[in-house]
N, C-alpha and C positions, 0 to 999 in steps of 0.2 A: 504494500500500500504506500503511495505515492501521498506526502503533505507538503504543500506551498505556505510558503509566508506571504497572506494576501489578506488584507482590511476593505471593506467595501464601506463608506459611509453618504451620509446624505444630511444636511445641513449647511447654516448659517455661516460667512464670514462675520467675526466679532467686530476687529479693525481691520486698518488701512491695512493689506499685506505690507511687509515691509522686505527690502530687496539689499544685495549687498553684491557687488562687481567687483569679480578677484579679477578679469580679464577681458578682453572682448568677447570671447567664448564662453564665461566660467562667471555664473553668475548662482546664485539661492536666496529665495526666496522663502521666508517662514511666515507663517500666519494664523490665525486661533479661528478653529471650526465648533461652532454651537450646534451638536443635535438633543434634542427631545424626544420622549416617547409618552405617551398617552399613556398613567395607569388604571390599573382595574374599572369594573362601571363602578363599586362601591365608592372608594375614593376620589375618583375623576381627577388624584394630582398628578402634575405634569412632572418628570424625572427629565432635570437637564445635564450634561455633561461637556467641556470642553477638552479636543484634540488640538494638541500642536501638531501642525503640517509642515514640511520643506517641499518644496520644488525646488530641482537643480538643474541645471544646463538648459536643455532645450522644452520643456515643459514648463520651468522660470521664465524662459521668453514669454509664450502664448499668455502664462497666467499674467505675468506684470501688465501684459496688451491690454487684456482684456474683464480679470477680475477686482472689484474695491468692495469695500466695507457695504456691509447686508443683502449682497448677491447669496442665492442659494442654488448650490452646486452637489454635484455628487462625485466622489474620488474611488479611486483604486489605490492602493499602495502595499506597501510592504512595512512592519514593523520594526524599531530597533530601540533596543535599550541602551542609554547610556547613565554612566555614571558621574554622578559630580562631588565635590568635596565642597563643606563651606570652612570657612575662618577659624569654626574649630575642628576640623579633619574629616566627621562626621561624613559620609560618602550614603548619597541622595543618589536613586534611583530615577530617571527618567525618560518618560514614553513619549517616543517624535514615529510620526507617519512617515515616510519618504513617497512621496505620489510618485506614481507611473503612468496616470491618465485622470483626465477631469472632463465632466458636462457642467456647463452652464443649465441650470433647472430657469431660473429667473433672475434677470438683472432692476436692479432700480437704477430709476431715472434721480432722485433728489437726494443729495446726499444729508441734507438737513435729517432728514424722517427717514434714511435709509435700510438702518437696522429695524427700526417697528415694524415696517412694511414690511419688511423680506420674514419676518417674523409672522406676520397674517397672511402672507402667502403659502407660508410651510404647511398650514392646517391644510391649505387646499390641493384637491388632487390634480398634480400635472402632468397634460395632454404628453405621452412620452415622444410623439411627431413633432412637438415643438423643441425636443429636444435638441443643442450642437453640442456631438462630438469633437472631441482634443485628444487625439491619443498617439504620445509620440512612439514608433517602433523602433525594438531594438532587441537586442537577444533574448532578455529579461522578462519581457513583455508578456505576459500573461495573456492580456486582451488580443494580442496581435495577430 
């Protein structure tokens, strides 16, 4: 039995992505994805959760193009764990997605009310023919 390392989500941009250029080629991009899930009928509360995202190299390009703060998208990626240490040596485990392809679900237009809207648009269900794929191929690629 064959197991990949592959995250499928679907959600919110928090913020602005933010981009960093090690080169003309060689760029990453990290950015905070908000999903929700509906609980029980008894309850009816909402369980949120935020993922750290990178996009690198050529997936960095299209995202910087084209995604900002309270777009909601759906990603593929892969998992990775890293470690951090703070001031007192203390070594902090932490979860980053590495993307390998992204859809744009819905864009907003105003960036004022951006995040609320893309937020009342998640309740609703979306047309998947209005969907644009992004998916860059490469050995890796899962989707490809």
């Amino acid at each position: 039995m064959s197991y990949k390392n592959s995250v499928l989500l679907e959600g919110i941009i928090c913020k602005q992505p933010e981009v960093r250029y090690f080169n003309e080629r060689e760029l990453v991009l990290n950015m905070t994805l908000q999903t929700s899930e509906e609980g029980e009928k008894i309850d009816s509360s909402v369980w949120e959760q935020w993922h750290k995202l990178r996009f690198e190299n050529e997936v960095a390009i299209l995202a910087e193009k084209m995604l900002k703060q309270g777009d909601n998208i759906k990603i593929e990626g892969r998992l990775v764990y890293l470690y951090e240490y703070n001031k007192q040596g203390d070594k902090h485990l932490q979860t980053l997605i590495i993307v390998r392809s992204f859809k744009v679900l819905s864009q907003t237009n105003d960036e004022k009310d951006s995040y609320s809207q893309a937020k009342k648009t998640q309740k609703q269900n979306i047309n998947s023919s209005t969907w644009e794929e992004y998916i860059v191929k490469d050995e890796e690629d899962p989707m490809a």
